[in-house]
FIFI-330052 format. One line per field, with one value per residue (C-alpha): z, y, x; residue number from 1; residue in three letters. Coordinates in Angstrom, 2 decimals. Example, Ala and Ser with C-alpha at 12.3 -4.5 7.8 and 13.67 -1.06 7.14 Angstrom:
2
z	(7.80,7.14)
y	(-4.50,-1.06)
x	(12.30,13.67)
resi	(1,2)
resn	(Ala,Ser)
//
This chain:
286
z	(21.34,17.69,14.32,13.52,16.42,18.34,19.27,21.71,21.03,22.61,20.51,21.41,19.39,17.67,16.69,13.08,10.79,11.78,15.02,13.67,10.23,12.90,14.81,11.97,10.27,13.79,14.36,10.96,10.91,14.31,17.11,19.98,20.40,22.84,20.96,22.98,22.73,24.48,23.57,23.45,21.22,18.96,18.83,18.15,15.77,13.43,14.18,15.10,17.86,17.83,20.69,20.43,20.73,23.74,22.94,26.49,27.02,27.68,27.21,27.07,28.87,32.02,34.15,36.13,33.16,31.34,34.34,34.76,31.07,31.17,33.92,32.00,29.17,30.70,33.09,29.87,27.69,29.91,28.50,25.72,23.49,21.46,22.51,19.80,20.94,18.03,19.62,18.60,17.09,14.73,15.49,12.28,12.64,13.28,16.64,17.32,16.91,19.68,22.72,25.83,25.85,22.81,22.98,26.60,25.21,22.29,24.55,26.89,24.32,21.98,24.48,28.01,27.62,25.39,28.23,30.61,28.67,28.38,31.87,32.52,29.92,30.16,33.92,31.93,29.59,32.11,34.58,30.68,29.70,26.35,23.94,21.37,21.94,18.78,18.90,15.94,15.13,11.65,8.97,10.77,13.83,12.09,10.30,10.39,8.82,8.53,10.03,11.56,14.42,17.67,16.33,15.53,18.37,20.42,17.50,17.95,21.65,20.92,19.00,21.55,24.34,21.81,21.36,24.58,25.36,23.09,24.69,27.96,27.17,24.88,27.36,29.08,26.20,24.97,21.00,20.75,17.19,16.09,13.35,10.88,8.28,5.76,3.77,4.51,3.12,6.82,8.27,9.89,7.78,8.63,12.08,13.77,13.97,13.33,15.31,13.79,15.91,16.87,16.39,12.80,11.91,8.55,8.09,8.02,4.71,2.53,5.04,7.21,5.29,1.72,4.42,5.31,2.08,1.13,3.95,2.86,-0.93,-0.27,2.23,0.79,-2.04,0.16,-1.59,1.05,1.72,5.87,4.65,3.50,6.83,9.31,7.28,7.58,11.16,11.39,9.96,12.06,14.88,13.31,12.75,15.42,14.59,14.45,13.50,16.24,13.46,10.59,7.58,6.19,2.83,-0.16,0.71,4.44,2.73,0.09,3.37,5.44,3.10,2.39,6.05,6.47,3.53,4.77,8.05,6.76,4.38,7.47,9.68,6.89,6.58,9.88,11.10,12.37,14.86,15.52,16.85,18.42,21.27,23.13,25.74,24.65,26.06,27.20,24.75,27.03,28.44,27.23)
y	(5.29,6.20,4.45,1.48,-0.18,-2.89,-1.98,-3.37,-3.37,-3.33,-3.89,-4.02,-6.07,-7.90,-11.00,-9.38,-6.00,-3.69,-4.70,-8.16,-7.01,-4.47,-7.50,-9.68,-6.84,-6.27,-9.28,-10.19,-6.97,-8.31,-6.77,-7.95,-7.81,-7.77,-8.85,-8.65,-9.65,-11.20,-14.49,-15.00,-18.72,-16.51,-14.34,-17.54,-19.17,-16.16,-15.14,-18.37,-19.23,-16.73,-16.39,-12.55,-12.55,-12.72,-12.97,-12.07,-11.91,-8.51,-7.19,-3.56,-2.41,-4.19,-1.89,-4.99,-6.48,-3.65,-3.19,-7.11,-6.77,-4.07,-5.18,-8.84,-6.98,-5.36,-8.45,-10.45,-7.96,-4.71,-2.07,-0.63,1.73,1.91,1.28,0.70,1.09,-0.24,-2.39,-1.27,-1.67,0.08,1.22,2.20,4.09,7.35,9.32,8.96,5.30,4.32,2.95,4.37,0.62,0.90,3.95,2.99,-0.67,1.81,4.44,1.40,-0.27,2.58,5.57,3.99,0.82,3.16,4.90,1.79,0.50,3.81,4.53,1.32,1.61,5.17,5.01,2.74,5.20,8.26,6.31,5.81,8.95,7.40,6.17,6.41,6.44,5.90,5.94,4.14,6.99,7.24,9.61,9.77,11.07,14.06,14.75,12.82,10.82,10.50,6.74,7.05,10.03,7.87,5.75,9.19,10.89,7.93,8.87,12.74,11.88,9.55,12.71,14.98,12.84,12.18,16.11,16.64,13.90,14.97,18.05,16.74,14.13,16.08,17.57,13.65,12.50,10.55,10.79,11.16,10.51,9.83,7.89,8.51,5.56,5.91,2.68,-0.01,-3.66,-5.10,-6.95,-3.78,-3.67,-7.52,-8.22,-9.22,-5.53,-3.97,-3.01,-1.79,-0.07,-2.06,0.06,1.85,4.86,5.07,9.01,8.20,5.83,8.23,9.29,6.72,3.92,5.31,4.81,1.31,0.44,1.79,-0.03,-2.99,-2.86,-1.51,-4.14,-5.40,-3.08,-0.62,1.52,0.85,-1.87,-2.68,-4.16,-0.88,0.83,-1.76,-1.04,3.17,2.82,1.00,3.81,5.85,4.63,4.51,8.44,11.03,13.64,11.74,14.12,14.38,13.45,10.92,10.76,7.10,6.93,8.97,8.97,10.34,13.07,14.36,14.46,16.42,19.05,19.78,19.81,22.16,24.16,23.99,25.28,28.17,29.39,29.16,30.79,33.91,34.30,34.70,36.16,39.13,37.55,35.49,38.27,40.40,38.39,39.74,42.33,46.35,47.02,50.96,52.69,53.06,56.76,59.22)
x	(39.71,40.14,41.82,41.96,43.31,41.19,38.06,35.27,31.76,29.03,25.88,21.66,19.32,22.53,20.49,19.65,19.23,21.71,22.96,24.10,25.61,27.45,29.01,29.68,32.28,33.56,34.08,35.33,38.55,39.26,37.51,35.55,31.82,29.20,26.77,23.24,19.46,16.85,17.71,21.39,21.35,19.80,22.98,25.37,22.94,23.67,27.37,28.55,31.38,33.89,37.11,36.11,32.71,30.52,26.82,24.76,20.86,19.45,16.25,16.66,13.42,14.93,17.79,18.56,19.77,21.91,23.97,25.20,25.02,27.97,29.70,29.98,31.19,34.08,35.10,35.76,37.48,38.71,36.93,34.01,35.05,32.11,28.05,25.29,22.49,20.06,17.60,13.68,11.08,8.23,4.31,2.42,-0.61,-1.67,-1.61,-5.18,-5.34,-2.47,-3.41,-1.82,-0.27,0.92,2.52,3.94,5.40,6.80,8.82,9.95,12.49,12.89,13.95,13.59,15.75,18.32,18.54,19.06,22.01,23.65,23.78,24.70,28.16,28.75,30.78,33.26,33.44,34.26,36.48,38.60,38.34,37.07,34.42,31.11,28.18,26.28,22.55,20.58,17.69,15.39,15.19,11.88,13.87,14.09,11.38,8.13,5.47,1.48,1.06,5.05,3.87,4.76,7.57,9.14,8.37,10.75,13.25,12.83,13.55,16.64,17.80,17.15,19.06,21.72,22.47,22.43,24.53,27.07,28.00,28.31,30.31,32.45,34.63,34.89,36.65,33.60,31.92,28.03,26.75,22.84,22.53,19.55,19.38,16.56,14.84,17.24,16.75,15.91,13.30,12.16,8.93,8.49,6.03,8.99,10.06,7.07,3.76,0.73,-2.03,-4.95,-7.52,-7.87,-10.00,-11.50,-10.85,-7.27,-7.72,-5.91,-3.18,-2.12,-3.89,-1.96,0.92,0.04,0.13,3.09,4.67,3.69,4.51,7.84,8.69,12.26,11.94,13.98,17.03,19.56,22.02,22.50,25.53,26.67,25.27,27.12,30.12,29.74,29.11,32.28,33.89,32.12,33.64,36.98,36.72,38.72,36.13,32.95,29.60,26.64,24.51,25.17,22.45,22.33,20.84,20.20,16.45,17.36,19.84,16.79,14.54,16.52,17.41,14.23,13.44,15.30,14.34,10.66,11.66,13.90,11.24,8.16,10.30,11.21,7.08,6.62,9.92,8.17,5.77,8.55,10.35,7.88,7.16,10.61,10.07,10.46,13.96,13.72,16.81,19.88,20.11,23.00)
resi	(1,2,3,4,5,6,7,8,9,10,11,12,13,14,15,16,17,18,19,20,21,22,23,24,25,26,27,28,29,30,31,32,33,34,35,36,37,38,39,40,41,42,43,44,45,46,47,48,49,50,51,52,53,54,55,56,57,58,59,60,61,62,63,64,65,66,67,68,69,70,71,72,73,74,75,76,77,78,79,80,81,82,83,84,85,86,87,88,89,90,91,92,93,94,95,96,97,98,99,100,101,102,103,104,105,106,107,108,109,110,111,112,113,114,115,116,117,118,119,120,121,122,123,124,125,126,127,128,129,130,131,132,133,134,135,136,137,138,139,140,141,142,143,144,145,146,147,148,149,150,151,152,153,154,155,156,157,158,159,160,161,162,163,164,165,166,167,168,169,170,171,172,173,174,175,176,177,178,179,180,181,182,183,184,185,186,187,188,189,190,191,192,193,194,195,196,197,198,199,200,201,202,203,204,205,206,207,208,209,210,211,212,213,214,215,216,217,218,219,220,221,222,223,224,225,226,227,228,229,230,231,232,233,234,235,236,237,238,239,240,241,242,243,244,245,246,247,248,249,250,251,252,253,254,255,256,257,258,259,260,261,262,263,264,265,266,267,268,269,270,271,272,273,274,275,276,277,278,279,280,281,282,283,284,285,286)
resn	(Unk,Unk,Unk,Unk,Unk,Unk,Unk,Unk,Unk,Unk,Unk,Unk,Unk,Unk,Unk,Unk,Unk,Unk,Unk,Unk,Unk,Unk,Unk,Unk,Unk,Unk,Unk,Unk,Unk,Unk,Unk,Unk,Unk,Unk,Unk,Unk,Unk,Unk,Unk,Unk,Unk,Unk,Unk,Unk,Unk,Unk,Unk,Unk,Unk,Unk,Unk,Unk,Unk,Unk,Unk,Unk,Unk,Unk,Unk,Unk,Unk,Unk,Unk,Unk,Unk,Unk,Unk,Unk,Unk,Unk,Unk,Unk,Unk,Unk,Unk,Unk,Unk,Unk,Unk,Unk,Unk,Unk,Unk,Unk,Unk,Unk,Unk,Unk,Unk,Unk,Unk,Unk,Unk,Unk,Unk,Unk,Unk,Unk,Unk,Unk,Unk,Unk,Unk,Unk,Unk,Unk,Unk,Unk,Unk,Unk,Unk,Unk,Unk,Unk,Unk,Unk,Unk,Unk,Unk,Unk,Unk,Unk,Unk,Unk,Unk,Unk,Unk,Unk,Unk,Unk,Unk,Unk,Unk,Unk,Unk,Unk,Unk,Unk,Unk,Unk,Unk,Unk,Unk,Unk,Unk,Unk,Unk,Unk,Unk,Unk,Unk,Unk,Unk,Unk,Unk,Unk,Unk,Unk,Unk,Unk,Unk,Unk,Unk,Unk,Unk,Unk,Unk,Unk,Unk,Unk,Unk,Unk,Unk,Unk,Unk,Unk,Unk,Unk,Unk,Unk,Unk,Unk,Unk,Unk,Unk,Unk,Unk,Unk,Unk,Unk,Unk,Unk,Unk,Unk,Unk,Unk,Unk,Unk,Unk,Unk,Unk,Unk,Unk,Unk,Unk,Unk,Unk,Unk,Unk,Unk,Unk,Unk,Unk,Unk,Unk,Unk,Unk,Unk,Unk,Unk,Unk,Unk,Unk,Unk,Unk,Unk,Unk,Unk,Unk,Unk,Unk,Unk,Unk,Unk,Unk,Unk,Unk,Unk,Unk,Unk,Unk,Unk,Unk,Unk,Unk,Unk,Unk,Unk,Unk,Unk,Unk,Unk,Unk,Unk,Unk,Unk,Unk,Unk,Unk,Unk,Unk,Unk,Unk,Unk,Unk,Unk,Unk,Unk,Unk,Unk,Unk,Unk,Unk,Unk,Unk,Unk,Unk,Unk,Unk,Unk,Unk,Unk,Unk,Unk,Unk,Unk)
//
């Protein structure tokens, strides 16, 4: 489904950031939302009573909730033309200093339960013929940070699915898009959203503690409006041609360029061993 007609959501970690500035413009031009989290009073306390919304618990690490979850969704309003899937959550610290459990808790909601609630929406989707999928990543999704390594590496995989994804649903009918938002004005930088490492290793002081620090000075200091962001990802949805990849953010648009400028000039240095490493093809006889 594309335009401007009536849409339905269907939105993770709704209760705040993103996800509920998402719902509240849905809801607001008219559409209907399924607005999830954990706690679904938490969901009404923010967006109120609404005839078009239905607010549903789901905790995202848990399969045996996503499916009800969907199957809720389209007994009370017919269909889902568009899934967010922006419930997560941050882990500051470096790579070394992760627990196993931390790094386990951290892939659980951030790729794990993204993949529940897709799965559990995207049948919908194909028996339609229709639908977007739109996948909340990071500018760290795409390129990374000292003290960000694990929280980008679930990003890097959310990107990975997300590609993926897009070209098999493509001929299905059904958009893909990863979204990379930079520094938005959230809570994300607040406990409630973020994790830091337990255990912290003096020799990282000046990289991932400089990054600590950072994190902390720059909590709602942060260039981007979420406002703005729920509005572009209504458009977004609203588009016939949608991108596999949308950059939020000046910050995430400086990044990735040079990104990709870093990678195109370390790949020109060492084109040649790049290249040698095929096998010597004999020359075709005469």
């Amino acid at each position: 489904m594309t335009g401007t007609a009536q849409k339905v959501w269907f939105i993770t970690g709704a209760s705040r950031g993103f996800g509920m500035l998402t719902a509240q413009q849905a809801l607001a031009r008219g559409d209907f939302v399924v607005a999830t989290a954990r706690d679904p009073q938490a969901v009404t306390a923010v967006l109120g009573e609404h005839p078009n919304l239905l607010a549903l618990r789901l905790d995202v690490k848990l399969e045996a909730q996503a499916i009800p979850a969907a199957q809720q969704a389209i007994a009370r309003f017919g269909r889902i033309d568009v899934l967010v899937n922006n419930a997560g959550y941050g882990l500051l610290g470096a790579v070394e200093e992760a627990s196993a459990e931390e790094v386990r808790a951290l892939y659980d909601t951030n790729v794990f339960g993204l993949l529940n609630v897709t799965r559990a929406v995207l049948p919908a989707m194909r028996k339609r013929g229709g639908g977007h999928v739109i996948n909340i990543s990071s500018v760290g999704g795409y390129s990374a940070f000292a003290g960000w390594g694990l929280y980008s590496s679930t990003k890097f995989a959310v990107e990975g699915i997300s590609e993926a994804l897009a070209m098999e649903m493509a001929p299905l009918g059904i958009h893909v898009t990863v979204v990379e938002p930079g520094f938005f004005r959230t809570d994300f930088l607040d406990a409630s959203s973020l994790v830091s490492t337990r255990e912290r290793i003096e020799d990282y002081a000046d990289t991932v503690g400089a990054m600590r620090e950072f994190a902390s000075g720059v909590n709602h200091q942060q260039p981007g409006d979420p406002a703005k962001l729920a509005g572009a990802l209504l458009q977004l949805a609203d588009s016939a041609k949608p991108p596999v990849r949308l950059q939020l953010g000046s910050d995430t648009v400086e990044r990735v360029r040079a990104k990709n400028q870093f990678v195109e000039t370390e790949m020109a240095q060492w084109l040649d061993l790049a290249v040698s490493t095929d096998f010597n093809l004999l020359p075709k006889a005469a």
